[in-house]
Residue frames as a rotation matrix with the C-alpha (Angstrom) as fourth column:
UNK 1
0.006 0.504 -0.864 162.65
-0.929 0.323 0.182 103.75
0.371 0.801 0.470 -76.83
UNK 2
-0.663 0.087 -0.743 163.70
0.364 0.906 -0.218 100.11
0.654 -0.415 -0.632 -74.90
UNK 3
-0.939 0.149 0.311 161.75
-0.309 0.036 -0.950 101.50
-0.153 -0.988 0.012 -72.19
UNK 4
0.021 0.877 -0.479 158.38
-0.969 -0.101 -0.227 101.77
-0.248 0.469 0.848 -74.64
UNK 5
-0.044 0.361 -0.932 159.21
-0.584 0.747 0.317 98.53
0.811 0.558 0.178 -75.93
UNK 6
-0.980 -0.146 -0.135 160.08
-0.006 0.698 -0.716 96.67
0.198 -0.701 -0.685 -72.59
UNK 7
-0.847 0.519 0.112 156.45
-0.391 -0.466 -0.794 98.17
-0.360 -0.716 0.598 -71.82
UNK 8
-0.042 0.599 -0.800 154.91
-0.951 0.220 0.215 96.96
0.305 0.770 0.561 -74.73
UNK 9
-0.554 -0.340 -0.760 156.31
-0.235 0.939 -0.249 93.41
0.799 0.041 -0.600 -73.81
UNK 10
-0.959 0.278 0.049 155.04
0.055 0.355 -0.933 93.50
-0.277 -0.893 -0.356 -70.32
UNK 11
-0.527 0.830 -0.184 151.68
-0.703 -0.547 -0.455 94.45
-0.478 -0.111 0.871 -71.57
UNK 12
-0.021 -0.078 -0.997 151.84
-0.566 0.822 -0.052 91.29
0.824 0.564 -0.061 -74.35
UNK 13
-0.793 -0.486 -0.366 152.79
-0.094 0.692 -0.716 89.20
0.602 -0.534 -0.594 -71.37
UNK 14
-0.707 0.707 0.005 149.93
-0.349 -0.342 -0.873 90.25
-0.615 -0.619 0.488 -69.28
UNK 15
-0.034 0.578 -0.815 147.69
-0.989 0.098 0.110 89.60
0.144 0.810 0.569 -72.34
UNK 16
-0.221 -0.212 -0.952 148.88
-0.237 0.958 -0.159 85.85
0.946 0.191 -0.262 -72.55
UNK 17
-0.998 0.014 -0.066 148.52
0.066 0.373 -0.926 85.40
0.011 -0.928 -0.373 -68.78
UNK 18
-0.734 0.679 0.028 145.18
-0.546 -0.565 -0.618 86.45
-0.404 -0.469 0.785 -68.73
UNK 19
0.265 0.431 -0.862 144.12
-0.837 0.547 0.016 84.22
0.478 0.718 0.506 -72.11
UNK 20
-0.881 -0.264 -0.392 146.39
-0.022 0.852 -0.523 81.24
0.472 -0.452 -0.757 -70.54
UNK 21
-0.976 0.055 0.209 143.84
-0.158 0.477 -0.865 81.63
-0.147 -0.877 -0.457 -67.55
UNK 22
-0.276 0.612 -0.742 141.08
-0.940 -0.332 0.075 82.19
-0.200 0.718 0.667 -69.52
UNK 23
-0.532 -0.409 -0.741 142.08
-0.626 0.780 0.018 78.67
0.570 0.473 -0.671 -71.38
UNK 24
-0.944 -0.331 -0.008 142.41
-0.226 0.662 -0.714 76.98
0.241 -0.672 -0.700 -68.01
UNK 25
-0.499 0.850 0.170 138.54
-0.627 -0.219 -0.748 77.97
-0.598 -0.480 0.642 -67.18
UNK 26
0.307 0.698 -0.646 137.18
-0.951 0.239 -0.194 77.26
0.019 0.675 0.738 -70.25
UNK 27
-0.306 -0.144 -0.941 139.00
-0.652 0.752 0.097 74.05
0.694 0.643 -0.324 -70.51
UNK 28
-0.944 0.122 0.308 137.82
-0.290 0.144 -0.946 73.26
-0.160 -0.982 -0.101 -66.73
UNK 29
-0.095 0.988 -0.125 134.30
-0.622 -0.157 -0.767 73.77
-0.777 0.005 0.630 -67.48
UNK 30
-0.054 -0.045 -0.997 135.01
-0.868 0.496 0.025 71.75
0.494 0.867 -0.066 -71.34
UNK 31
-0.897 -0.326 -0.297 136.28
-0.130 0.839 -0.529 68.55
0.422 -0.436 -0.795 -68.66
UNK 32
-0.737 0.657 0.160 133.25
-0.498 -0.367 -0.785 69.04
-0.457 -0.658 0.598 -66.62
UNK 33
0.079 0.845 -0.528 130.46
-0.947 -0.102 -0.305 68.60
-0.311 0.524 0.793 -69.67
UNK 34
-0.422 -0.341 -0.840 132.65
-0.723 0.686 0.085 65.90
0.547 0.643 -0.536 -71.08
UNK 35
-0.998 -0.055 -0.042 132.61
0.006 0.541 -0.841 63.76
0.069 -0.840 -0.539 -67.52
UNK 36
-0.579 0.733 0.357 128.93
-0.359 0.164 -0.919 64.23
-0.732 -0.660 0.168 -67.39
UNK 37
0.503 0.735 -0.454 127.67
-0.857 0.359 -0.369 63.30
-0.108 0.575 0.811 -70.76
UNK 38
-0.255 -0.478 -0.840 129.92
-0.622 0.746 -0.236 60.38
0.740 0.462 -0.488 -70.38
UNK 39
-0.914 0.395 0.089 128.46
0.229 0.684 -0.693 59.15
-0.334 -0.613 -0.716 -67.22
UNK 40
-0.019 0.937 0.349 124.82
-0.424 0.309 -0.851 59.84
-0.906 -0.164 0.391 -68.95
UNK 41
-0.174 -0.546 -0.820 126.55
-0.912 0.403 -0.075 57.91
0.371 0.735 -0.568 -72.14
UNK 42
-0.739 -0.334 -0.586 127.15
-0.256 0.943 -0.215 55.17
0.624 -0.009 -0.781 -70.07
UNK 43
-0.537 0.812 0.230 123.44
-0.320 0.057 -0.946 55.28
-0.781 -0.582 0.229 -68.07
UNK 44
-0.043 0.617 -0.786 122.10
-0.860 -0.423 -0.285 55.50
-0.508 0.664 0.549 -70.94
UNK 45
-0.594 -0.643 -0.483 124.33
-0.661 0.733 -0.163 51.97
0.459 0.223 -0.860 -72.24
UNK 46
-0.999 -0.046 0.007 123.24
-0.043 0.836 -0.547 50.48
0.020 -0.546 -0.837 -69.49
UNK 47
-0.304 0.952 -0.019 119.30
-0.333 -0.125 -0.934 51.15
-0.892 -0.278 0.355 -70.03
UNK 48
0.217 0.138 -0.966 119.30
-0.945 0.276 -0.173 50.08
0.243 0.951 0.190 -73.57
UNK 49
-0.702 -0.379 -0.603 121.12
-0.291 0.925 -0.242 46.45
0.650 0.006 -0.760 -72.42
UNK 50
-0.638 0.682 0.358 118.29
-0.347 0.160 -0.924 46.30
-0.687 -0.714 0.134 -69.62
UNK 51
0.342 0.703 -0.623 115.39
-0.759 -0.184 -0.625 47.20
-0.554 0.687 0.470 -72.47
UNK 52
-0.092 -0.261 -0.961 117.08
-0.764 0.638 -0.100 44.53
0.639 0.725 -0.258 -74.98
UNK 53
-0.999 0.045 -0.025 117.20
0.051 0.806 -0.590 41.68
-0.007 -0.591 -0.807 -72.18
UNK 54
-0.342 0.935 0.097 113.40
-0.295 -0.009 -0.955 42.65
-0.892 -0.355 0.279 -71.54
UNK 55
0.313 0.423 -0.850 112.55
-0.932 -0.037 -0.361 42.49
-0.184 0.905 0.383 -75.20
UNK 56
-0.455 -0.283 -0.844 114.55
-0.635 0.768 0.085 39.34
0.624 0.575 -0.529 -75.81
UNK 57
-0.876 0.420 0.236 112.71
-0.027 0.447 -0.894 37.70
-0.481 -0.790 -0.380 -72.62
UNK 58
0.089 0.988 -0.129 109.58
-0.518 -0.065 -0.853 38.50
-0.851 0.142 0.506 -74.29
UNK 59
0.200 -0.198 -0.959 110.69
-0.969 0.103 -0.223 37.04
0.143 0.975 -0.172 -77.40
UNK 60
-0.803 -0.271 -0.530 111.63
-0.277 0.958 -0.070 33.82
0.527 0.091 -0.845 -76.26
UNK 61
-0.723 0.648 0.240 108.30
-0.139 0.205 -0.969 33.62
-0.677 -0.733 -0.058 -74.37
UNK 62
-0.202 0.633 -0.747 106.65
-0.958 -0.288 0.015 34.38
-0.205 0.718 0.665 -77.83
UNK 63
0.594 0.053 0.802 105.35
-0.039 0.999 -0.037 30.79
-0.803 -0.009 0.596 -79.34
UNK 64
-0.157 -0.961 0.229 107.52
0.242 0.188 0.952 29.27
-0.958 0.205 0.203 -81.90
UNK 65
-0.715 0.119 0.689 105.18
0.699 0.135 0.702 29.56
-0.009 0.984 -0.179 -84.86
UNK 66
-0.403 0.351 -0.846 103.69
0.408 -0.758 -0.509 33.03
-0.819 -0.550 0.162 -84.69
UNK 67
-0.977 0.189 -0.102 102.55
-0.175 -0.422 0.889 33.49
0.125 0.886 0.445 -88.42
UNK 68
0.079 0.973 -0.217 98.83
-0.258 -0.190 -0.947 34.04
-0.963 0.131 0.236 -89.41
UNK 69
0.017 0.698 0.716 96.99
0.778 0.441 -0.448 31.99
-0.628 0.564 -0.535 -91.75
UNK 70
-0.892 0.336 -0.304 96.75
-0.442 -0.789 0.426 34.54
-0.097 0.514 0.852 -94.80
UNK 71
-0.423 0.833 0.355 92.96
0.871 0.482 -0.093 34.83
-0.248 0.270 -0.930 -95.13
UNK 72
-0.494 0.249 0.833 90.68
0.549 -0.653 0.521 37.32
0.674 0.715 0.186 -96.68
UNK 73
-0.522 0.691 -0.500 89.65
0.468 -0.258 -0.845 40.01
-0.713 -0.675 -0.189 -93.81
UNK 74
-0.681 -0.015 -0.732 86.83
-0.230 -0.945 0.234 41.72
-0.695 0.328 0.640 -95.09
UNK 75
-0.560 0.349 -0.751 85.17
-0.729 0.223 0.648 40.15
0.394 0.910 0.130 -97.85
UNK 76
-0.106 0.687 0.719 82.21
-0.477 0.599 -0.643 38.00
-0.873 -0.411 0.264 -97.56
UNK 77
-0.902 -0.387 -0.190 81.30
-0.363 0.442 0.820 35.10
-0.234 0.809 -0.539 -99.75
């Protein structure tokens, strides 16, 4: 009977080694995805602060008093 269980154990053990390496992959591949949607995270950062600088350039090029006259389009008198 110890021999059945000792067997049982090695076979448990074997199990866990295999999941453990299992783990190791998956968490390999988990590091991987992370590392790349943080470097297109931080591409991405840096194209938005470009795009705002352009937009605020154009804005300060804009004149200072940019409202329209309300008038009636449309209608004849």
């Amino acid at each position: 009977m110890a021999a059945n269980t000792l067997e049982d154990l090695a076979e448990r053990v074997d199990r866990l080694v295999l999941r453990h390496q299992e783990l190791q992959r998956a968490n390999a591949l988990l590091e991987q995805q992370l590392s790349a949607v943080a470097a297109e995270r931080d591409s991405l950062k840096s194209r938005l602060a470009a795009a705002r600088g352009r937009v605020d350039a154009l804005l300060a090029r804009l004149p200072a008093d940019t409202a329209a006259p309300a008038t009636d389009r449309g209608t004849t008198a």
